[in-house]
N, C-alpha and C positions, 0 to 999 in steps of 0.2 A: 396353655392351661385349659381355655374354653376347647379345646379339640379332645384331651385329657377326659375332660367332665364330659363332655356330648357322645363320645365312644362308651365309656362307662356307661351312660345311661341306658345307649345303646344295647347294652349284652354284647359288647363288641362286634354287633351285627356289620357285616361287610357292605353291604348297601338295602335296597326297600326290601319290607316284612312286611306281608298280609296276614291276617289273622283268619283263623279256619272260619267257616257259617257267617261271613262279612260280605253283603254286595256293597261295593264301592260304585259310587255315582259321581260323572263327571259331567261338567258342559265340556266342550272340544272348539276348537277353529283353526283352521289349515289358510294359508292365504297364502299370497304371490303377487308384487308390486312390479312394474316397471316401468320405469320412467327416469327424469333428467336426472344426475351427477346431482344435483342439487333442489332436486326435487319440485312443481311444479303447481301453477294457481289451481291450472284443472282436476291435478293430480293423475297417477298414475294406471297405467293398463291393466288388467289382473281382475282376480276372482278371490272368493273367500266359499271354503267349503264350511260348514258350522253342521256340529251335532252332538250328540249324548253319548257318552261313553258309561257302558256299563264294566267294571273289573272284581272278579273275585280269583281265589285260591282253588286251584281242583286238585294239587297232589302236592306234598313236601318230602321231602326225603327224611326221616325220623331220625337218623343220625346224622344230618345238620340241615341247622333252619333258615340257611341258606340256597337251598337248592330247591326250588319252589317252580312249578308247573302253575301259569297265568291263563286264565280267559279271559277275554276281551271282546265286547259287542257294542258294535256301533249301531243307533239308530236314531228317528228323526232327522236325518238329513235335509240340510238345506244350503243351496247354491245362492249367491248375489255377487254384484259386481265390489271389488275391494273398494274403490273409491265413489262417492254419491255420484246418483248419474239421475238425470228425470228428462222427461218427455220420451222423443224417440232414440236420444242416447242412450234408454234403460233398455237394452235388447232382452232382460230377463224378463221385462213384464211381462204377466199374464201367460207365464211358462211355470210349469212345475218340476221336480226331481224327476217326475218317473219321465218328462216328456225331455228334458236333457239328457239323463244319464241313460234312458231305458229301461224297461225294468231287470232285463238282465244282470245288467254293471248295479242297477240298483239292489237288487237280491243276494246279489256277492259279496257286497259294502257291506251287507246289513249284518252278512253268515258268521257268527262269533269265529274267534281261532284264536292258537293258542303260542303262548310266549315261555320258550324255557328257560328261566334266569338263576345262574348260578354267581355265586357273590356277586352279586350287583351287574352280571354281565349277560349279552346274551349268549346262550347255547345253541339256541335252535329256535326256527321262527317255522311255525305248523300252519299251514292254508292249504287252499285245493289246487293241484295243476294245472285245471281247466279254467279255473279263474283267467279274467284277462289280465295284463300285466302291469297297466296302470290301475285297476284296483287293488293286485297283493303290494304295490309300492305304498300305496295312500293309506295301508295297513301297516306296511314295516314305519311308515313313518309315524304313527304314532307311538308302535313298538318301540321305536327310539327313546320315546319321553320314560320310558321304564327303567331304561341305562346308567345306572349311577354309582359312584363309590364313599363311602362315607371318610374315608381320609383324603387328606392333601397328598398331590404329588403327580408325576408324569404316568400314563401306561400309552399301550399300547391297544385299541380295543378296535370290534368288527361293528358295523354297523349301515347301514342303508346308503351312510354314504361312502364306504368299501373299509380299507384296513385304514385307520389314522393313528395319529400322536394326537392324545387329549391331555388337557393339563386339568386337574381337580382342585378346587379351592375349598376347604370347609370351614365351617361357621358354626353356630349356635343355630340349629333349625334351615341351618340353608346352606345349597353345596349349588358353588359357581361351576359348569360346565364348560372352557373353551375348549375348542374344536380345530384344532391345527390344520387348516383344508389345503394348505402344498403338500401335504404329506400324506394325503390320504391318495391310495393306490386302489385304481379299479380298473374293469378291461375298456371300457372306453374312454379310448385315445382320440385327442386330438390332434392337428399341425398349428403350425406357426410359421410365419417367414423368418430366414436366418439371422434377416439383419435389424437390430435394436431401433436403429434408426425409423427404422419403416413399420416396426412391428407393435404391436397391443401390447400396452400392460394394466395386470389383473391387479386388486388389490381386494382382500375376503377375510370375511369375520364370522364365526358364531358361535355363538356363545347363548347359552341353556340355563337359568336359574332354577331352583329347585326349593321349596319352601315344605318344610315336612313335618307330618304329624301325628304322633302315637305311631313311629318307622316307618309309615307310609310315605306317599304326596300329598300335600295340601296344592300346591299347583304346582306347575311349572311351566318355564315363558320362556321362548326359544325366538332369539332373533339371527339371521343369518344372513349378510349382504355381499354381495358382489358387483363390483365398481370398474368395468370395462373403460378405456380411452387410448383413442390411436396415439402415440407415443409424439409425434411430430404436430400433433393440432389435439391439445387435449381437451378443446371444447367437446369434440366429436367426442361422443363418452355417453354410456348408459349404465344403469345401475338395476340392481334385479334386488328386491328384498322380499323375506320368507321369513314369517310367522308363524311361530304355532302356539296354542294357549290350551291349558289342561286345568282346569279349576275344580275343585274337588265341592258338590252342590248336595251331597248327604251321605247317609250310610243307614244300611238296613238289613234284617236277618237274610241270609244265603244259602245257598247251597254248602252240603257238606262236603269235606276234601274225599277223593274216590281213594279206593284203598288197591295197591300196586306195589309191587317191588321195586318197579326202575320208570322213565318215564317213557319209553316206548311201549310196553303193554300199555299204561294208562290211558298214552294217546290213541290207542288203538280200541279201548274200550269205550272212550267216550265219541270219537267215529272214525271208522273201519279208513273212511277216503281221504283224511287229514295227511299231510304230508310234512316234512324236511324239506320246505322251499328254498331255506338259503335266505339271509336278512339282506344282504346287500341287494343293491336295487336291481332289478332286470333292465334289458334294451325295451321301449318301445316304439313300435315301427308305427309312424303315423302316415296313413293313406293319403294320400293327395286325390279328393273328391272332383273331376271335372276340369283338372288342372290340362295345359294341353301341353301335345305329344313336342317331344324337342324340334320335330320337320315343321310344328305349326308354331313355336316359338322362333325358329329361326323365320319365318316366311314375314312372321310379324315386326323384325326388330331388322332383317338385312337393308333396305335402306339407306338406316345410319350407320353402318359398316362399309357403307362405298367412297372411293375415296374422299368426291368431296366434304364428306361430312367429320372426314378424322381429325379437323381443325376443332369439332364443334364438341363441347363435354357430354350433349348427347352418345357420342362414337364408346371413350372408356364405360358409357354407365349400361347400354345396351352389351358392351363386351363381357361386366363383369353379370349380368341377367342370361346370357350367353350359360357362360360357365358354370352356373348354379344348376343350368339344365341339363349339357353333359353330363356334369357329374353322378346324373341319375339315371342316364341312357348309356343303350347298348351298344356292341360295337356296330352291328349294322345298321342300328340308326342313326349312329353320327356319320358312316361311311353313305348315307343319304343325302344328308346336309351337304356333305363334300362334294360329291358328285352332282347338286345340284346347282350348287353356287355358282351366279354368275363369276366370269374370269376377273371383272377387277375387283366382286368384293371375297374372291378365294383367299387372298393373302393375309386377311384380317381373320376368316374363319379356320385358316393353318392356325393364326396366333392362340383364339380362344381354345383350339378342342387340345395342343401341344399344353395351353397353360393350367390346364383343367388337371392334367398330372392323375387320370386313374387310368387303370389298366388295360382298361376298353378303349379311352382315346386314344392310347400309346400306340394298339396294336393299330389301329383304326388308320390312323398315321402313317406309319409303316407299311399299311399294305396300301393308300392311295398315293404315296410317292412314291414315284421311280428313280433310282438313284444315278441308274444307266444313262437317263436322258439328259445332255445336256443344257435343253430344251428349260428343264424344269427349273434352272439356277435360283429364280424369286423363291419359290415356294419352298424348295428344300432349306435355303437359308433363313429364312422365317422360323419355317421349323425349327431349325438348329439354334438359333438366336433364344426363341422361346425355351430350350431346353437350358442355354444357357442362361436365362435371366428366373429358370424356375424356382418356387416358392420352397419348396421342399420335396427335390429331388429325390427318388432312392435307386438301388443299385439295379436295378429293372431297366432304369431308364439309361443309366452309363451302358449298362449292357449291350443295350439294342442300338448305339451310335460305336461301340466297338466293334459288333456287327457291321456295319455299315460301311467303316475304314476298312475292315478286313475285303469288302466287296468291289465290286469294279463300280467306280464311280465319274460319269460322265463327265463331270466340269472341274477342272483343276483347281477352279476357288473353293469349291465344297468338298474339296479332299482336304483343304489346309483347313477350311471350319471349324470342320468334323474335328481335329485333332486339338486346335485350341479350344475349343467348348467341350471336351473331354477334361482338359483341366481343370475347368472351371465349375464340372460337377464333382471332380475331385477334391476341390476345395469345401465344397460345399457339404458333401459327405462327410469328410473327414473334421469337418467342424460339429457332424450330430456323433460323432464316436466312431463315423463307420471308417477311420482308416485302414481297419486290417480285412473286410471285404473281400472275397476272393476277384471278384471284377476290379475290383479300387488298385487292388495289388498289383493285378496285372497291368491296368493303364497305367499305373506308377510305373513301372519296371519299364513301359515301350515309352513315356516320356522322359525317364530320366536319361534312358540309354540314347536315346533319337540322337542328340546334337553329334552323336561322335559315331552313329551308323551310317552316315551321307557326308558326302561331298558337295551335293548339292547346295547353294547356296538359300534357294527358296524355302526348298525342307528343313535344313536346320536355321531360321529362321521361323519356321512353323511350331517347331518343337522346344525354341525358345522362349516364344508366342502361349505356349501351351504349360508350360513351366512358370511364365509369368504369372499365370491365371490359374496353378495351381497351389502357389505362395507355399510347396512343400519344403520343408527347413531343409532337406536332402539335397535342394537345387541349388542350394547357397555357392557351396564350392565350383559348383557347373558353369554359372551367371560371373563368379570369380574370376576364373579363368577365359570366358568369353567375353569379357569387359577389356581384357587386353589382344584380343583378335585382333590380327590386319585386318577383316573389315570391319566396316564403320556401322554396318546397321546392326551387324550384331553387338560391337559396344555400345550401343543403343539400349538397345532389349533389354541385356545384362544390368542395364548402371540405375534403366528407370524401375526395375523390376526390383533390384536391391532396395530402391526406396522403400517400398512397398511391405519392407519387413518390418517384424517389430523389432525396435533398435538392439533389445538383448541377444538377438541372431546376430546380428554381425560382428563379427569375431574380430580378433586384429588383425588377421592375413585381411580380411576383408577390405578393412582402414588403409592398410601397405597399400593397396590393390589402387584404391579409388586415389589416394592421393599422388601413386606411380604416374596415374595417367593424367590426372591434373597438371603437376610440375612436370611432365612430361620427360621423366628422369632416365628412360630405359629407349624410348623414340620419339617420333611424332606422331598428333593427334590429331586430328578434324577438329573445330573450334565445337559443333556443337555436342562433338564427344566429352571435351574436355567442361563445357558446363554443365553438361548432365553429370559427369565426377564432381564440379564444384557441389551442385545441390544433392548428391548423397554424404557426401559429408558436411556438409549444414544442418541436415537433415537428421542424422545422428551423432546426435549427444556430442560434438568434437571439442576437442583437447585445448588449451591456449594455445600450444605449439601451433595447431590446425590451425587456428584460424591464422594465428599470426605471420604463418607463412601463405595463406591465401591472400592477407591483407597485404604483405611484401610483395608479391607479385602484379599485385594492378600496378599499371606503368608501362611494364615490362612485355605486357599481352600482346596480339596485334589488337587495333586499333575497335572496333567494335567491342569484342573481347572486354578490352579496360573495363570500357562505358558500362557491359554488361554486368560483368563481377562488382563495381561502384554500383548502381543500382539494386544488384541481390542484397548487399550487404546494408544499405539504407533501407531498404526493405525491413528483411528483417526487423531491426531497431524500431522502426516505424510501429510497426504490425506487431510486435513484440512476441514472433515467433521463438520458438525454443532457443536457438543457440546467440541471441539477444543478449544473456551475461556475458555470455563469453566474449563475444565481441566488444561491449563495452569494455570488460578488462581491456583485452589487446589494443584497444584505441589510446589505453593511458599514454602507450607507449609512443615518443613522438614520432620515432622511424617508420614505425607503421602508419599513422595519423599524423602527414604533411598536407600542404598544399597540392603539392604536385601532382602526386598519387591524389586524391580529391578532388582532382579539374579538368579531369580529361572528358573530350567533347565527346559527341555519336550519339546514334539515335537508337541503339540496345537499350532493352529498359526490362527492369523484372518488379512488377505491380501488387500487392496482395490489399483486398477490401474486404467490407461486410456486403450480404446482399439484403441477408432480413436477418433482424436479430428480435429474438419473444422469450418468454418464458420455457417455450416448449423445446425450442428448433434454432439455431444458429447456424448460417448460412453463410460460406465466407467464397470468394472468387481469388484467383490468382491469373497473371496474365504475363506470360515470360516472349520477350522477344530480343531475337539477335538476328543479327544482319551479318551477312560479307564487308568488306572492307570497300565492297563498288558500288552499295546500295543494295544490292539483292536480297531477300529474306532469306536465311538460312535456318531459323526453326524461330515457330511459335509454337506457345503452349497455353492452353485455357485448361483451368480446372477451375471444379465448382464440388464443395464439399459439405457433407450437413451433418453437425454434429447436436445430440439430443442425450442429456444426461451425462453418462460416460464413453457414447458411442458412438462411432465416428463412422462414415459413409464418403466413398468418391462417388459423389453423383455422376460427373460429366468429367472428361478429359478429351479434349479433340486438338491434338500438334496436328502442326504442318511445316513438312522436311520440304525443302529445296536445294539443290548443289549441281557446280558445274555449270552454271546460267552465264557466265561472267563473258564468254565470247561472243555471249547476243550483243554487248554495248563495248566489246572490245577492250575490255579493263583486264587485271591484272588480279589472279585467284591470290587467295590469302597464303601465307605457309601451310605446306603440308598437302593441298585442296586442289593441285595443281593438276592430276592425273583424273578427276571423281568426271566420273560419266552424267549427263545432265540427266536430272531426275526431279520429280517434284509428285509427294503424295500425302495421304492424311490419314491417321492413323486414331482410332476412337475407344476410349474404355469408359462403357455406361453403366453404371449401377455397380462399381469394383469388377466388370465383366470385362477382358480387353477383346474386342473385334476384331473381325479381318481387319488389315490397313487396304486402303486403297489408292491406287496407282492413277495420277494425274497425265503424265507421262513420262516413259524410259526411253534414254537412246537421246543421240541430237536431232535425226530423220524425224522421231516420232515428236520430238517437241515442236521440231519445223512446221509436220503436219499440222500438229493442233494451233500452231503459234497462228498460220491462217485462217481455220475453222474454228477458234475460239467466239462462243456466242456469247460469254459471262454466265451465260445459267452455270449456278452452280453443283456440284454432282452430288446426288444423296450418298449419306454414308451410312444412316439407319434409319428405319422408317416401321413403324408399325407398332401392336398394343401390348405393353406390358404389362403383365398382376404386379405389382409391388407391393403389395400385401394383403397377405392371405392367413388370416387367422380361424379356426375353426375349434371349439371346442363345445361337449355337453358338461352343463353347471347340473349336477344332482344334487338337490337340494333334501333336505334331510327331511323336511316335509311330506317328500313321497313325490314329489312334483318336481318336472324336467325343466331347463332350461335350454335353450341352442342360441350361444353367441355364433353370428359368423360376421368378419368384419372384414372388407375387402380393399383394396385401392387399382383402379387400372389409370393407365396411362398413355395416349395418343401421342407417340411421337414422329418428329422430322426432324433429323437432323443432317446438314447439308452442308458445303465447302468447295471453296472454288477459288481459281488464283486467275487472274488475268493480267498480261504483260501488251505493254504499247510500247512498241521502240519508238515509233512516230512524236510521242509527248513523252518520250523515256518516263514511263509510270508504271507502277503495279500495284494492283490492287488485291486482296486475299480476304475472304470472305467465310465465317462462318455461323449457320445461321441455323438457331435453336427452336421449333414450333412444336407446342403441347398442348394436353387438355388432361386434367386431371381431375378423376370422382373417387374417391371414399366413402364405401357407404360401412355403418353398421348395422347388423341385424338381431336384435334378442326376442327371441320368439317362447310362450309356454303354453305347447298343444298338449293336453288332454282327451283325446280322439273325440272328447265329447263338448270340450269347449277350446278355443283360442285364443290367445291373446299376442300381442307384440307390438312391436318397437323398432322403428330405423331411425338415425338420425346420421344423416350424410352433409359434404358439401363438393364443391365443384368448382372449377378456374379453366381459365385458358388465355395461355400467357406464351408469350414471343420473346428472345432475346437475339440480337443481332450484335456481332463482332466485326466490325471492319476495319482493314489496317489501309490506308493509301501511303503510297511512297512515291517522289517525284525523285528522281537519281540523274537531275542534268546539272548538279552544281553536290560540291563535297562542302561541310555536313551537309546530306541530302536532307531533303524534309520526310520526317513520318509522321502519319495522323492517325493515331487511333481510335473509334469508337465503339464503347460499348452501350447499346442500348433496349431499357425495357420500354415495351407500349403499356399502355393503361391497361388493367385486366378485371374483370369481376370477379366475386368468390361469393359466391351463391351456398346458403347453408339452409338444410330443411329440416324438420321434425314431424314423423309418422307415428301417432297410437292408434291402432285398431284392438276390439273384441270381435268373437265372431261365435254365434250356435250354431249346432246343427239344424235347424228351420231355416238357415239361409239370411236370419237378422244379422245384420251386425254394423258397427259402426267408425267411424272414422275421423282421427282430429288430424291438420295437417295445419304443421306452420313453417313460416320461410322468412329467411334477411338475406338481404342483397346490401355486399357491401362494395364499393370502389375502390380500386390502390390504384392509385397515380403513376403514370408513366416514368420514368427520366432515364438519365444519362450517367450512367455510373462513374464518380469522379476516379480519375485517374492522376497521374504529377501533375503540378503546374507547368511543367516542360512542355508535356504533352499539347496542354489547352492551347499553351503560345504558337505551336508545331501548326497545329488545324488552324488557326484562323490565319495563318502565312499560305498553308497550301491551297484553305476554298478562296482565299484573294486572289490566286493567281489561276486557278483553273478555270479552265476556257468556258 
């Protein structure tokens, strides 16, 4: 009814009416906050523009009084900082506009222009060309507060801050503006990291009141915020707020409307150089005054890129300051860098200029690696590793590694890389849309075809390797059928690869599949074949029947085996993983749930914990081992997963296979395991990325050899810096004034693995062992060419975790001892506000907490505990 009456009064005017011979007088303020999620004692970074707006009518269209031709002139301008500042914090004292802005930008601000508004909307936003482009912005954004509809309801409208969805609320005197700002579409784009886990979320409001009088404004109050936090630690988080204030402070006689047919002549009569600038906001390109060249950034920061500093959070925080500077340099000067870098801090500057992901590094890349050389193996795999663990890949960069494959390439491990981290930018693509790609298509087509092109057993292991990591729903059937192979490493590949799917992929042939080789219904299996089948069908959604015939068969297994599957399944229950109901039903049943089946001995075991559990981030470990029936390990498995919100993350997965050991100590192979050539390697998937695996040793000769020259050092299986997250976007704020979120995380890794065997104290020992440093910084910056402001708030750790298993194999049940262990680490968190003018003033708050987390020992069964303190009493 009030909407009824307020449009009647209206003359059912569409949105504001000026009246002819009226200067309207406004006060004005434009500002810009940034500071903490929560706002702070000192208060926030930012500036406040203030001044007088003068607005009348120069032309209407005489057949509707809607289509109105606006001028607008701003003057009295005045600069201060948004939040009180006194002493030598006030960098504005004793500074005036003209010595800020200049008089140029100042003469510009001042120059009236013209606004065409037809129902309530804009048509066309009139300035000069020559203007710079952060003053026609600080114009369209007052042009904004002119924007209005006088009914309720959704549209669609153009404005400074690109195309949006606006929702209109109206009232008696007052129309509510919100501003749908996901929906608003404009040309600058930003990236993101693919994964939820690792990645920013935004959260943004604005919304515009409008109080109006005799169908004008009486004012209007525009607040619009923007609430940045890394997803995993949502302390790390800044907020960006944008005010504008238009208060209407009198009215007095005006100019009279010009007299015009349409409004292109009129604009042209009132001056010739006025133009159709276009309301959405321009790019502006802010100059880096004095800032040094990427040769004199890297000179300053390599250092901490050597190795021994990649332990220290220094190493991620200098790599991600690294990358800030690429990203703005050319190819021949990052081919500078390259070439000048010492040889052992090269490997780290492969990492940064690979993770920098623009066009210039790519090539830059490309042309100082030799693929011919087999010489090069560190560097190129670095390379390759970085394109697999990048932030947001595009089909540029699949490209130039399909290149690569097609080329003659020196070292046999960096032909197989090359092909598994081809899937794994396939994944990653085809996760932003790009699966139909002309490059995507074809590395799809050479991986899906690979496994059944070769004979070779290495290659198609490569191609199953690369299919794994390309998680295309096409490979489903491919993994299907390679899960029943005669060999054993590729029912491997196959069974942990199907894990990895979302459960609605796997079909029923799939189910047949995995539990053929479980019961082992059609031949026989490798034991650790046959648990990688049990854990895909646990692992999806399984049946009563499933379990119930899993649970039927402990007893019956060989002899580790049992222990193993008892374990998985208390597990489960425990940990109250997914197929937890089901299992409980199938316990009712007594056949399945006796004693006997429930008591069998061995030192297999499958573990699942927390590691940190917050508000933000949940972090959980598993730890699966089984053994041969003579004491020997035949596969471990470590994974470590972090789930945040609805999204889920394989951080770390590092097994280790062993088979055919059993004639070192003269024992007797399990069934089925009788013929497996001795072999022992370890196989890694970081970040949902799966790696080369690496080979311990092949062959009885080659185990002989190493079984003497074994040192215990353990062998690296990834080493170096990873982005894991890389957020980048500009916040245009409808003010007229920029914002630049960029919020980073790198990451210094080692991670390492080693098995050592003593026939002498029949022992073995297997090791692997996790060293990082991790920094997240955020950056929210608002330059102005003529002033600055911004905001970092980061933190930083570095943390160790050690997995070691000991096994003593001179009496059955042998003894195992597992430890998993964290050392003590800090988590160091900082907070930066600067301003800055161009006179070279500016100021700086900087605050810091250091916080301690306590080391321990990650509890595992109580089997376990009993296990270690039987074998450190007896060892020598």
């Amino acid at each position: 009814m009030t909407l009824l009456i307020f449009s009647a009064h209206m003359c059912a005017a569409a949105g504001p009416r000026l009246h002819n011979k009226q200067l309207y007088k406004f006060s004005y303020t434009a500002e810009v906050l940034l500071d903490k999620a929560k706002g702070s004692k000192e208060g926030g970074a930012g500036y406040k523009i203030s001044s007088e707006v003068n607005i009348n009518l120069v032309w209407r269209d005489p057949s509707s009084k809607d289509d109105q031709l606006i001028q607008l002139a701003i003057s009295n301008v005045r600069i201060d900082h948004v939040s009180p500042r006194s002493g030598k914090k006030n960098i504005l004292q004793g500074s005036t506009v003209d010595s800020i802005l200049g008089k140029n930008k100042l003469a510009a601000l001042t120059k009236p222009f013209l606004v065409h508004l037809k129902n309530g909307k804009t048509k066309a936003f009139y300035s000069y060309w020559t203007e710079p482009a952060v003053i026609k912005n600080l114009k369209r954004g007052l042009a904004s507060l002119l924007q209005f509809q006088l009914q309720t309801g959704k549209v669609v409208e153009n404005d400074i801050s690109g195309r949006c969805t606006v929702q209109y609320q109206a009232a008696k005197d007052q129309i509510t503006r919100t501003k749908i700002l996901d929906t608003c579409k404009t040309s600058e784009t930003g990236f993101t990291t693919h994964s939820k886990v690792l990645g920013v979320g935004r959260k943004s409001s604005s919304v515009t009141v409008f109080t109006l009088e005799d169908g004008f404004i009486r004012s209007a109050v525009a607040e619009e915020t923007h609430s940045l936090a890394v997803n995993a630690r949502r302390s790390t988080a800044a907020k960006v707020v944008s005010r504008q204030t238009l208060v209407k402070t009198g009215k007095e006689a005006g100019p009279l409307e010009v007299a015009g047919k349409d409004v292109a002549s009129v604009v042209k009569s009132v001056d010739g150089k006025l133009a159709a600038v276009g309301i959405v906001a321009e790019k502006v390109k802010s100059k880096c005054k004095g800032c040094p060249t990427l040769f004199e950034h890297w000179q300053a920061e390599q250092k901490q890129l050597e190795p021994a500093s990649l332990s220290k959070a220094s190493a991620p925080r200098s790599f991600l300051a690294l990358i800030q500077s690429i990203r703005k340099a050319s190819k021949d000067e990052i081919l500078k860098v390259l070439k000048s870098a010492s040889k052992t801090s090269l490997p780290q500057v492969v990492d940064a200029v690979t993770s920098s992901q623009t066009p210039e590094s790519l090539d830059a890349m490309i042309e100082f690696l030799n693929f011919t050389d087999a010489k090069g193996l560190v560097l190129q795999e670095r390379f390759l590793y970085a394109c697999g663990f990048a932030s947001h890949p595009n089909e540029r960069m699949l490209h130039a590694l399909l290149d690569i494959s097609k080329g003659k390439i020196g070292s046999e491990e960096i032909k197989e890389s090359v092909v598994i981290i081809m899937g794994a930018l396939v994944h990653k693509l085809c996760l932003k849309g790009g699966c139909n790609l002309p490059t995507v298509v074809q590395v799809k087509k050479m991986i899906l075809e690979g496994p059944d092109s070769t004979k070779v057993e290495s290659e198609v292991q490569v191609y199953l390797l690369a299919l794994k990591n390309s998680l295309l729903p096409e490979a489903i059937p491919i993994f299907t059928k390679y899960a029943e192979s005669e060999v054993g490493s590729y029912n491997t590949i196959a069974l942990t690869a199907l894990q990895r799917y979302d459960v609605s992929l796997l079909t029923s042939e799939v189910k047949r599949t995995v539990n053929r080789i479980y019961h082992q219904t059609q031949r026989i299996y490798e034991k650790n074949v046959r648990v990688a089948a049990a854990d895909v069908i646990l692992s999806s959604n399984p049946s009563y029947m499933e379990v119930k015939n899993l649970l039927l068969s402990i007893g019956n297994l060989p002899h580790e085996m049992n222990k193993y599957m008892l374990s998985k399944i208390q597990d489960n229950l425990r940990f109250q993983l997914p197929a937890s109901k089901v299992i409980r039903q199938a316990l009712k049943d007594m056949v399945s749930h006796n004693y006997d089946r429930f008591s069998k001995v061995g030192s297999s075991s499958a573990f699942s914990g927390f590691m940190a559990r917050s508000g933000d981030l949940t972090s959980t470990y598993s730890l699966d081992i089984l053994y041969s029936g003579s004491g020997i390990l035949r596969r471990s498995n470590m994974n470590i997963y972090g789930a945040s919100k609805d999204a889920m993350l394989h951080g770390l997965q590092v097994a280790i296979e062993a088979q055919g050991l059993e004639s070192l100590i003269a024992a007797t192979p399990d069934e089925g395991e009788e013929d497996l050539e001795s072999f022992a390697g370890m196989s890694a998937l970081l970040f949902d990325v799966q790696l080369r695996p690496v080979t311990f040793f092949k062959g009885y000769s080659d185990l002989m050899a190493k079984m003497f020259s074994m040192t215990g050092d353990p062998m690296n299986v990834v080493k170096g810096l990873i982005l894991l997250t890389d957020h980048s976007e500009v916040l245009q704020l409808q003010s007229g004034l920029k914002a630049n979120a960029e919020f980073q995380g790198g990451l210094a890794i080692d991670i390492s693995g080693g098995m050592e065997i003593s026939l002498w104290y029949r022992e073995s020992k297997t090791s692997v062992n996790n060293r990082g440093a991790l920094v997240v910084t955020g950056n929210v910056t608002v330059d102005m060419d003529f002033l600055r402001a911004g905001m970092e708030v980061s933190f930083e750790t570095e943390a160790s975790l050690d997995f070691i298993t000991t096994v003593q194999f001179s009496e059955y049940p042998f003894l195992v001892c597992m430890q998993m262990d964290k050392a003590t680490f800090p988590v160091r968190e900082y907070l930066t506000k600067y301003e800055h003018v161009p006179s070279g003033k500016s100021s700086q708050l900087r605050k810091q907490r250091r916080l301690i987390v306590s080391g321990s020992e990650f509890p595992l069964h109580q089997e376990n505990s009993n296990m270690c303190k039987r074998v450190f009493d007896s060892s020598w």
